[in-house]
C-alpha positions as CSV (number, residue, x, y, z in Angstrom):
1,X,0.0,0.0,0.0
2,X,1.3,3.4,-0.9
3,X,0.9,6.8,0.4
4,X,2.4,9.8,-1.5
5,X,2.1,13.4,-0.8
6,X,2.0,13.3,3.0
7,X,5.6,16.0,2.9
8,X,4.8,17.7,-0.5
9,X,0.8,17.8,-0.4
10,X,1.1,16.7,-4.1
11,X,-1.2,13.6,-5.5
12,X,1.4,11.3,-6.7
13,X,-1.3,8.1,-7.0
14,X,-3.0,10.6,-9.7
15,X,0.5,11.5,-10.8
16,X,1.9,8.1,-11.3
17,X,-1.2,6.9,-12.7
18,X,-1.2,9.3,-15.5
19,X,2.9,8.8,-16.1
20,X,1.8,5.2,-16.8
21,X,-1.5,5.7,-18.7
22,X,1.0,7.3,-21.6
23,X,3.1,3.9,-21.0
24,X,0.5,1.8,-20.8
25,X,-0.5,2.5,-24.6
26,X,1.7,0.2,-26.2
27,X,0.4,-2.7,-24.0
28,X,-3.2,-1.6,-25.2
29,X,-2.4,-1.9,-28.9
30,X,-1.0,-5.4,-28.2
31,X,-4.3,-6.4,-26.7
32,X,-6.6,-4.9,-28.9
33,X,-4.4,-6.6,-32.3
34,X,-4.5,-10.0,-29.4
35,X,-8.4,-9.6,-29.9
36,X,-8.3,-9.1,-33.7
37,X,-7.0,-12.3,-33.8
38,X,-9.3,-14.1,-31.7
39,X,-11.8,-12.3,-33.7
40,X,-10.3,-13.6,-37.2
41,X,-9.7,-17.3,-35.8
42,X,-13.5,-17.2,-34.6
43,X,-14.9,-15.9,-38.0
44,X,-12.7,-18.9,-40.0
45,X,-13.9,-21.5,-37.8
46,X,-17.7,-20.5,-38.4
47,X,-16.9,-20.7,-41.8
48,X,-15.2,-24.4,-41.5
49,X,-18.7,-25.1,-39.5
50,X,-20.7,-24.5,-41.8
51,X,-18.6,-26.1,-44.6
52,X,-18.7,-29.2,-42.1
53,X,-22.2,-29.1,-42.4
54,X,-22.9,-29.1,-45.5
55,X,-20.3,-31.9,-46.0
56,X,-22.0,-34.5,-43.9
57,X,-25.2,-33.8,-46.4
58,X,-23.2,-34.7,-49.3
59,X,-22.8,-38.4,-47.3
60,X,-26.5,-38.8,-47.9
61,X,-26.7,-37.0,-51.5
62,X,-24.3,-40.0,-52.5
63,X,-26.0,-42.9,-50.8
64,X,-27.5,-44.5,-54.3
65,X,-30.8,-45.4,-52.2
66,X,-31.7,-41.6,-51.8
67,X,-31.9,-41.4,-55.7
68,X,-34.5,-44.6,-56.3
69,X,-36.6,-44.9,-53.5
70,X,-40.0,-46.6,-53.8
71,X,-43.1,-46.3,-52.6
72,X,-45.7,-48.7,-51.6
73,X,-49.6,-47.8,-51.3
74,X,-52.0,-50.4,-50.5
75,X,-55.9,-50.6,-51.6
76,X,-56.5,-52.0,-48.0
77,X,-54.0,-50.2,-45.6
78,X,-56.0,-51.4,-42.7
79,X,-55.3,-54.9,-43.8
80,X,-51.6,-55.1,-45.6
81,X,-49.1,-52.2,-45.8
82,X,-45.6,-53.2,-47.5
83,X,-42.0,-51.0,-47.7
84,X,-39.9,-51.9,-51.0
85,X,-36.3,-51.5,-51.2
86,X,-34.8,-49.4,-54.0
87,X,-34.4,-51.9,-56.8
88,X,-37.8,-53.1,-56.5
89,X,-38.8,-52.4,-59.9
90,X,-42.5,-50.8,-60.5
91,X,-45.1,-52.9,-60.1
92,X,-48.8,-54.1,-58.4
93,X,-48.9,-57.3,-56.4
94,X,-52.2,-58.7,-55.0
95,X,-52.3,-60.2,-51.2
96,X,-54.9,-62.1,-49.8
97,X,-54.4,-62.3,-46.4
98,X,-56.1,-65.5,-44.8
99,X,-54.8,-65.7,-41.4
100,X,-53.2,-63.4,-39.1
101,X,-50.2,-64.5,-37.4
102,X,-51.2,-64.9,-33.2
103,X,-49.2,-66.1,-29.9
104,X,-50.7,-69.2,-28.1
105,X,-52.4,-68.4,-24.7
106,X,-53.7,-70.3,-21.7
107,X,-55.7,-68.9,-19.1
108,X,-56.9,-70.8,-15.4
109,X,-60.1,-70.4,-13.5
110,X,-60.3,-67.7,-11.0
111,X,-58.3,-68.6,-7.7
112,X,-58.7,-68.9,-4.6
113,X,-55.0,-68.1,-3.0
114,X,-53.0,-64.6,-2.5
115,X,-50.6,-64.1,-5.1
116,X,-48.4,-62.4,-1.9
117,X,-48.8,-65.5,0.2
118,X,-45.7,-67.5,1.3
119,X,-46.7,-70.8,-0.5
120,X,-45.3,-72.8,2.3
121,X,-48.2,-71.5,4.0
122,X,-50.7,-72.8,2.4
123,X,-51.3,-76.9,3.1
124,X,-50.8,-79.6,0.5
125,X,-48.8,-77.2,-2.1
126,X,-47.0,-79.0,-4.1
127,X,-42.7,-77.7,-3.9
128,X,-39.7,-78.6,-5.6
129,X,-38.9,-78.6,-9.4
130,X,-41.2,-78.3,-12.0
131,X,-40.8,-78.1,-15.7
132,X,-42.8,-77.2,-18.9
133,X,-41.2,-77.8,-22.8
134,X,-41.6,-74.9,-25.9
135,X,-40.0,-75.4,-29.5
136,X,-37.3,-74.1,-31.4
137,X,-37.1,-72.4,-35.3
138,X,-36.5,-76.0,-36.3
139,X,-39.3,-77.7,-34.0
140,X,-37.0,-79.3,-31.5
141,X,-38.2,-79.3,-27.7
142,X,-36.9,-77.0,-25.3
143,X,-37.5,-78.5,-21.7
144,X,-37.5,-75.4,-19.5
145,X,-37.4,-75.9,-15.0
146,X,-38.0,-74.0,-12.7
147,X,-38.4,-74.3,-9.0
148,X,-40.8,-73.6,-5.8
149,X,-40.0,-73.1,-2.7
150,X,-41.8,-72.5,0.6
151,X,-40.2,-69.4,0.7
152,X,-41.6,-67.8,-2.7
153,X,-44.9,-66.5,-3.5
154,X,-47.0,-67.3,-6.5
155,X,-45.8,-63.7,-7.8
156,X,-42.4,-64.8,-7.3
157,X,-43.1,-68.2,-8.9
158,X,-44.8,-66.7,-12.1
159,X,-41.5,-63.7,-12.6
160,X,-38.9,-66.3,-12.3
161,X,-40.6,-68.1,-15.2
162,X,-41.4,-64.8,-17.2
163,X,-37.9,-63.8,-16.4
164,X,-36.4,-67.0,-17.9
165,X,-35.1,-67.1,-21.7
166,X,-38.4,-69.4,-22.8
167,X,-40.5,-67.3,-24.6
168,X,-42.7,-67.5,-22.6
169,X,-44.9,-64.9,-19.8
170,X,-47.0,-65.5,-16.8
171,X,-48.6,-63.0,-14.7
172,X,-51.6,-63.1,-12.3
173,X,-54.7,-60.7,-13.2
174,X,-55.9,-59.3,-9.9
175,X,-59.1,-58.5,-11.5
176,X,-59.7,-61.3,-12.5
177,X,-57.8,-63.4,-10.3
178,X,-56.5,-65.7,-12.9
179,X,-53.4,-66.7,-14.1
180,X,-52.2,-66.3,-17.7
181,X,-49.5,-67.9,-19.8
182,X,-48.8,-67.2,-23.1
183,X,-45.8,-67.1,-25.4
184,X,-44.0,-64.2,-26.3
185,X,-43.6,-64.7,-30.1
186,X,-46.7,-65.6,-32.4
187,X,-46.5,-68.1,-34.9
188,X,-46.9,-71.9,-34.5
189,X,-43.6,-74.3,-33.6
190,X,-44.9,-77.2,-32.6
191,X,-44.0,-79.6,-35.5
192,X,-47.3,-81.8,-34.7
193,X,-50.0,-79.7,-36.2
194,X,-52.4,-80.1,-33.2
195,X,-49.6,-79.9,-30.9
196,X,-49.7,-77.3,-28.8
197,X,-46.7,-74.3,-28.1
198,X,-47.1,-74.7,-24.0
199,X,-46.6,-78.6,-23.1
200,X,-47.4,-79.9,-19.7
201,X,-48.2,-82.7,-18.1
202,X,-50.6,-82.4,-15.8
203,X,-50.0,-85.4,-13.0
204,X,-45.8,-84.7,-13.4
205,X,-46.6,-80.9,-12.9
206,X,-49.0,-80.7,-10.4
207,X,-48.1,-77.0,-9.9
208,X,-49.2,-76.3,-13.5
209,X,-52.7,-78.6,-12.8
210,X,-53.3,-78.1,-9.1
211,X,-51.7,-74.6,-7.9
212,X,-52.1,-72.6,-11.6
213,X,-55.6,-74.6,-12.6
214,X,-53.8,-74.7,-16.0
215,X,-54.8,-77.6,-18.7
216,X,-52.3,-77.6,-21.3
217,X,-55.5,-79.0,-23.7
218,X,-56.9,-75.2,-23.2
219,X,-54.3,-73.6,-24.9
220,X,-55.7,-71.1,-28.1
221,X,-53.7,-69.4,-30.9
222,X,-50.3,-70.1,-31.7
223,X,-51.0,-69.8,-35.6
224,X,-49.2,-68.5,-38.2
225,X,-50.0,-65.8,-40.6
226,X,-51.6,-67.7,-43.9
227,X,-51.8,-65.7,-46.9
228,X,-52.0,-65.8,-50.7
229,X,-49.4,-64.0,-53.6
230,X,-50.7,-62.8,-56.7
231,X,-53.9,-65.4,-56.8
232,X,-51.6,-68.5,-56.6
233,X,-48.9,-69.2,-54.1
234,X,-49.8,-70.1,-51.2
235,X,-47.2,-68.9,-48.4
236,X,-47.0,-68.9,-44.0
237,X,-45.3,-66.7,-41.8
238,X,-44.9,-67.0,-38.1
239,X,-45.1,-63.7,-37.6
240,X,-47.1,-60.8,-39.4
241,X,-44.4,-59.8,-41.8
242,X,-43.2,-61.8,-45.0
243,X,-39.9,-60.7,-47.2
244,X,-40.6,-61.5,-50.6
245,X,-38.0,-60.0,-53.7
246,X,-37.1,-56.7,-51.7
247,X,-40.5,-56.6,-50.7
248,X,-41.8,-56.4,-47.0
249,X,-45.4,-57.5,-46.5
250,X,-47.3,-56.6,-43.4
251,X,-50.3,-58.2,-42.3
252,X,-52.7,-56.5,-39.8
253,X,-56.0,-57.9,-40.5
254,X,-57.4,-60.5,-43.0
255,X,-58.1,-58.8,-46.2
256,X,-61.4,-59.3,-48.1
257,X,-60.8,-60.8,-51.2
258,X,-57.2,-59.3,-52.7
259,X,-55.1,-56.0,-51.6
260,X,-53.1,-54.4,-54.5
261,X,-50.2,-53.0,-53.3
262,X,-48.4,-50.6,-55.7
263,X,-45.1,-49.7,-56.3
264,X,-43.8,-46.7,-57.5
265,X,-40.8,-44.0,-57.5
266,X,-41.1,-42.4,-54.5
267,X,-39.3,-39.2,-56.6
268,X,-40.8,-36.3,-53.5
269,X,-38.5,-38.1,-51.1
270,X,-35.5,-37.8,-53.7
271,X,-36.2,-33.9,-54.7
272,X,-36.7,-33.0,-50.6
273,X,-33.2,-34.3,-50.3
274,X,-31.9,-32.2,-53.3
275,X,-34.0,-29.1,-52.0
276,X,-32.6,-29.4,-48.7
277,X,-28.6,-30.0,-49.9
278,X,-29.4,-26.9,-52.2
279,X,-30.5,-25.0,-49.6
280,X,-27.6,-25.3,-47.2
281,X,-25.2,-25.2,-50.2
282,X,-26.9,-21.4,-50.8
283,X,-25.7,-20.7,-47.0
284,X,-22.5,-21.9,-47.0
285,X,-22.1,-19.8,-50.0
286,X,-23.8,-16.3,-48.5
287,X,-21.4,-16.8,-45.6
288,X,-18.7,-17.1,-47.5
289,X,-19.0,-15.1,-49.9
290,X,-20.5,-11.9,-47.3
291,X,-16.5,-12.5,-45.7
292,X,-15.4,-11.2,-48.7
293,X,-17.7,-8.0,-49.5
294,X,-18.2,-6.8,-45.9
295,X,-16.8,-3.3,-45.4
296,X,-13.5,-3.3,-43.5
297,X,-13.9,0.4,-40.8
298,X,-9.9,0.7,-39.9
299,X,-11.1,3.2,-37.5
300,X,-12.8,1.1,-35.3
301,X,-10.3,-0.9,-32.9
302,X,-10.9,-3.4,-30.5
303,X,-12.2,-1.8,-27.0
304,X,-10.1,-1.6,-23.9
305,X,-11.3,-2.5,-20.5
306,X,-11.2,0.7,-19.8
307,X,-13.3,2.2,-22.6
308,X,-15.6,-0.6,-22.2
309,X,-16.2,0.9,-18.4
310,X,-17.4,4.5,-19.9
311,X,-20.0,3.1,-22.6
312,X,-23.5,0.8,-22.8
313,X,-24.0,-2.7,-23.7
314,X,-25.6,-1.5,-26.6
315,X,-22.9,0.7,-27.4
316,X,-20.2,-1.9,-27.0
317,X,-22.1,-4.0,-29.5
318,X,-22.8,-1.3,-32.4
319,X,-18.7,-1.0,-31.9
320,X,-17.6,-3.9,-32.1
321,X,-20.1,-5.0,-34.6
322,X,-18.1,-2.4,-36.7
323,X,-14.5,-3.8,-35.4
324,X,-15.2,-7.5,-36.7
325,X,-16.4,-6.2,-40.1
326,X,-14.4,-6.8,-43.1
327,X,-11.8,-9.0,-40.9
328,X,-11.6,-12.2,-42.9
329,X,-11.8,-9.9,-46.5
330,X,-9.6,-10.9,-48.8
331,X,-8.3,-13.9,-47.1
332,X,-7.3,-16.2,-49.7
333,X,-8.6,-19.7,-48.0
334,X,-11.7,-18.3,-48.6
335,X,-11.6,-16.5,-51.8
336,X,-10.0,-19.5,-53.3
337,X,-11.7,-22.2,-51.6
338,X,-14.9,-20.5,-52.7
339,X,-13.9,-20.1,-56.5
340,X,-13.0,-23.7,-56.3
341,X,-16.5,-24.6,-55.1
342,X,-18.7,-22.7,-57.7
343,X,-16.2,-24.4,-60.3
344,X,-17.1,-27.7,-59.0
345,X,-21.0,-27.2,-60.7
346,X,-19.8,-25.9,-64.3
347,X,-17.7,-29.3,-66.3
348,X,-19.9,-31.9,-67.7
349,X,-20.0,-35.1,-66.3
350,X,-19.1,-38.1,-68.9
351,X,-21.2,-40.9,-66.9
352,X,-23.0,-42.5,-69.9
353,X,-26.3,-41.3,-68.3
354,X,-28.7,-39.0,-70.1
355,X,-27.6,-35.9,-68.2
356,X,-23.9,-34.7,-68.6
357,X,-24.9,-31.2,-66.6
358,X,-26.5,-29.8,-63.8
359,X,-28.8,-27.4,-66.2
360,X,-30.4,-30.7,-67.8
361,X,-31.7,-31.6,-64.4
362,X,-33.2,-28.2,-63.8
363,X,-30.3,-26.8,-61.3
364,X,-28.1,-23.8,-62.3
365,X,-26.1,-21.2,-61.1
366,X,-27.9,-17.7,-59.8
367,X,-27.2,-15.0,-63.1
368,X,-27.2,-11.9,-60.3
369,X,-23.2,-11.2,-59.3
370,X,-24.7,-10.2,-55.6
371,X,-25.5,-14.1,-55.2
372,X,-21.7,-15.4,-55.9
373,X,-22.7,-18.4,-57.6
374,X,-25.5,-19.3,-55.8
375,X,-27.9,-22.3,-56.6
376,X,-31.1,-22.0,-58.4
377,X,-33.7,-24.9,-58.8
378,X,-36.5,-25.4,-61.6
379,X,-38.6,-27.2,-59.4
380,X,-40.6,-29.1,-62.2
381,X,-37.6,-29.9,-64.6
382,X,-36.0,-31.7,-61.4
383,X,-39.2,-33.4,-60.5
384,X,-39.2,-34.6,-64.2
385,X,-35.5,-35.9,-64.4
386,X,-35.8,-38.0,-61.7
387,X,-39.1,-39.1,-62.1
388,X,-38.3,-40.2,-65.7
389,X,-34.6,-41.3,-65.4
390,X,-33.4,-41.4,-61.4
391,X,-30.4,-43.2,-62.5
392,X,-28.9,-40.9,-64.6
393,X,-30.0,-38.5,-61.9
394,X,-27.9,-40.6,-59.2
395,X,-24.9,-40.9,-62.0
396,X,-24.5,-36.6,-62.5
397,X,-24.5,-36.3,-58.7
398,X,-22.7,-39.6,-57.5
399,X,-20.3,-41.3,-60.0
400,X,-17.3,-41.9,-58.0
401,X,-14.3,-41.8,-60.7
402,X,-11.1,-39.6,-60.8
403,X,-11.6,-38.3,-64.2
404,X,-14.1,-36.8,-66.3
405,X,-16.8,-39.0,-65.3
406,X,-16.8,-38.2,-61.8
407,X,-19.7,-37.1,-60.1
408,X,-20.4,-32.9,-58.9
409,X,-21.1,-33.9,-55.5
410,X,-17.6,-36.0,-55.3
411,X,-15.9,-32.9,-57.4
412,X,-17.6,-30.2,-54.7
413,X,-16.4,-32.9,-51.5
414,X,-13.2,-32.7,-52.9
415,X,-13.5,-28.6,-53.3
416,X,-14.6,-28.3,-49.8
417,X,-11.8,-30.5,-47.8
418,X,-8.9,-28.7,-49.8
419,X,-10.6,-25.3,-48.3
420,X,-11.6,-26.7,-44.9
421,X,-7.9,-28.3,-44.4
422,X,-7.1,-24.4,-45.8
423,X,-8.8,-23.0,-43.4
424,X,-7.8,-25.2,-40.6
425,X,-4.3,-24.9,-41.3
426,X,-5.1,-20.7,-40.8
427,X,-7.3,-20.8,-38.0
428,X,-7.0,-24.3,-36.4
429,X,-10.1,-26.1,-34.6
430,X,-11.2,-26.0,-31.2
431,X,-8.9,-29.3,-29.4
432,X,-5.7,-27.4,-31.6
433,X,-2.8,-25.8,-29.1
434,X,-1.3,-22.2,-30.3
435,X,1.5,-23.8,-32.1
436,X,-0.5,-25.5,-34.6
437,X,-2.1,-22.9,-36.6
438,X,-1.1,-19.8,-38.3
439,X,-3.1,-17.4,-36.1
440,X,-2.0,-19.3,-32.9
441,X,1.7,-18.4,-33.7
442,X,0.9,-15.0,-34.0
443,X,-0.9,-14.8,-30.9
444,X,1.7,-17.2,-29.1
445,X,4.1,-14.5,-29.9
446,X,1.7,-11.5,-29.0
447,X,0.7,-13.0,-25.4
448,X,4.8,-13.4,-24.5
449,X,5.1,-9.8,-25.9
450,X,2.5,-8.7,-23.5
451,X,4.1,-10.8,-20.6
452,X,7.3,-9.3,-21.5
453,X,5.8,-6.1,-21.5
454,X,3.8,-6.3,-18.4
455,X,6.7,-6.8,-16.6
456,X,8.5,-4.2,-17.9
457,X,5.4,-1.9,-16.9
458,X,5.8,-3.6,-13.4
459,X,9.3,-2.3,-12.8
460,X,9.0,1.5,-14.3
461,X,5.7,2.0,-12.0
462,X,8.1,1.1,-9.1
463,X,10.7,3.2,-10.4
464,X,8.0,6.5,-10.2
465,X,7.2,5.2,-6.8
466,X,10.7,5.3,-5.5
467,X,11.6,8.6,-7.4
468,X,9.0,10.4,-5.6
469,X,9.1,8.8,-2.4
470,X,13.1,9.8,-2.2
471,X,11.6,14.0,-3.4
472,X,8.9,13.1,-1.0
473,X,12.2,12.4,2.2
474,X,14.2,15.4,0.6
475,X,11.3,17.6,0.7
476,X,10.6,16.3,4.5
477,X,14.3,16.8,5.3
478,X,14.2,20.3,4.4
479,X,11.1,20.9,6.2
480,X,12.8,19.6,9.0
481,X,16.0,21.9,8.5
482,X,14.2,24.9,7.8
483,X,11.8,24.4,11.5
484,X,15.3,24.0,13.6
485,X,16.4,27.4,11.6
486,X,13.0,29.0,12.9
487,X,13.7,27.7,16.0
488,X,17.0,29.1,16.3
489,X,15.6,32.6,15.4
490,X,12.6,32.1,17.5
């Protein structure tokens, strides 16, 4: 803590702090040039974000599915719905469906015990190991135990066999107060065509027969789906869903008399996905391409914390809105990079498809300079390229070749990671250190210069200090001197 003044009456904390205002300036201009590159790294890295994104669109624009998908309508939805994979050529298939798929079930007679009861409590119940037998996919029996014990409850009992890998559930219905068990999958296993999916016996499992009230000769449902193709085949599912060339069928009620389901292009689907990768191309390109044409105001520097002090929030942000502008303009990652991009739309495409350009499919690039080179879409000619030919379509976008057959959206990929490497190599990513990028070395350098320079602050202020305090003990020895004079004349 210093005091200054006390023998001369003058302000030396106003004095000193003035002295170092004037040498403080220097250390300002190194932060505000500090900030101009944090500003400059920032702007480049929102550019390489939205590059990024528009790059992990092009990974869908060149999955060959997105350019022939099919869809599937149905004359009796609420019977039979289907999905068809891409190379499912156009087409209409009929589908009677007979018989829904259904899981077996088996239900007891009300009962007369608590399903929270110890079963060791209750007199003549049968305990030990019991054991019940399902079927595999290739009809072989599965024996499944389990055990009771005095200790469990029938809640307990009925979990441990829901719990087990059987395919099969129990539960008790407290409504009702019946126990149900049923499998888990529908469809019939059972190689013996009255054979049913739950097997018991009823004097070996007296748990099953006595405890559950549970005949095994009750059992309902476990049927497969039953349905005929195109008037004539006659096909079963275990479940409610059949595969048939690229074709899923799916059954949710019987059908009266035949269901067409038709196949067609679904070409909506592809031209969405073109829309929306045209749309986020036209951003990528306004950001860009604003970096280049924003006015640059020299005169308007980064604030100090001490000017920030003495102005508004709103004032701050007019400011510096003015300090960022222009910053990344004429930076050549971007000027080049996008160049390099609107290139990637103009050479024709030697695929051996019917299109060779984007214009023949109804795209082209904006005629108004302002727009630099953005995307324009004839909505109908598109609609009509790839509802006519989607493969040729597919080939302009997609044809993955290193020559002149290769496809605009591999060409503009390869346009975009040459200026997003660019870019990186400028302004780094968010994990890089300072030494790794362009910027970072320059601001490496600028934050030792402002250590350096710190310190060197550091030492003159305590120079000041000890300049005036040695005036402040000459002024107080000649105080002193001249009071013994006075007293000698006194």
């Amino acid at each position: 803590m210093r005091i200054g003044g006390l023998a001369s009456g003058m302000d030396i904390d106003a004095i000193v702090e003035k002295l170092m205002s004037a040498e403080r300036m220097p250390l300002d201009r190194m932060h505000q040039d500090r900030t101009l590159l944090e500003w400059k790294r920032d702007g480049f890295r929102d550019i390489n974000k939205a590059l990024f994104k528009l790059d992990d669109l092009m990974f869908e624009m060149k999955r060959s599915k997105n350019y022939n998908p099919k869809t599937a309508v149905s004359s009796q939805e609420n019977a039979v719905t289907a999905i068809a994979a891409s190379g499912v050529p156009k087409g209409s298939y009929d589908i009677e469906v007979q018989q829904l798929a259904k899981n077996a079930i088996n239900f007891s007679e009300p009962l007369g015990i608590d399903p929270k009861q110890k079963l060791g409590e209750i007199d003549g119940m049968p305990l030990g190991e019991f054991s019940f037998t399902t079927f595999d996919e290739d009809g072989k029996e599965k024996v499944h135990t389990f055990e009771v014990t005095a200790e469990d409850t029938l809640t307990d009992v009925l979990n441990r066999i829901t719990s087990a890998d059987n395919d099969v559930r129990a539960f008790y219905d407290t409504q009702s107060k019946r126990v149900i068990l049923e499998t888990t999958r529908t469809g019939k296993y059972n190689p013996d065509e009255n054979g049913k999916e739950i097997v018991f016996d009823a004097q070996d499992n007296a748990f099953f027969s006595n405890v559950l009230q549970l005949d095994a000769a009750n059992e309902k449902g476990g049927q497969n789906a039953k349905f005929i193709y195109n008037g004539e085949l006659e096909l079963e599912s275990k479940d409610n869903e059949y595969q048939l060339n690229g074709i899923t069928f799916q059954f949710k009620n019987v059908t009266e008399g035949n269901a067409t389901i038709t196949i067609d292009h679904d070409v909506d689907s592809t031209f969405d996905l073109i829309m929306n990768f045209v749309n986020t191309y036209n951003e990528v390109v306004e950001v860009m391409n604003k970096s280049q044409q924003e006015e640059k105001f020299r005169d308007f520097k980064p604030l100090t914390d001490a000017q920030k002090k003495e102005m508004s929030e709103d004032e701050i942000k007019k400011w510096e809105e003015k300090a960022k502008s222009g910053l990344l303009r004429g930076e050549s990652a971007i000027s080049n990079g996008l160049y390099d991009i609107r290139s990637s739309w103009y050479s024709k495409v030697d695929t051996g498809g019917a299109f060779t350009t984007l214009t023949q499919v109804g795209i082209q690039t904006s005629s108004a300079y302002r727009d630099g080179g953005k995307l324009v879409v004839n909505e109908e000619k598109l609609k009509e390229a790839l509802r006519n030919d989607p493969d040729s379509v597919q080939k302009l976008f997609t044809n993955n070749a290193k020559d002149g057959s290769r496809g605009l959206i591999n060409r503009l990929e390869d346009s975009i990671d040459s200026t997003m490497k660019a870019i990186e190599t400028k302004a780094g990513k968010s994990t890089s250190t300072l030494e790794n990028y362009t910027l970072g070395k320059q601001m490496k350098d600028l934050n030792e210069r402002i250590t350096t320079f710190e310190k060197r602050l550091v030492r003159l202020e305590s120079r000041y200090w000890s300049q005036f305090t040695a005036m402040e003990k000459a002024i107080s020895n000649m105080n002193s001197q001249a009071d013994y004079l006075m007293s000698q004349f006194g």
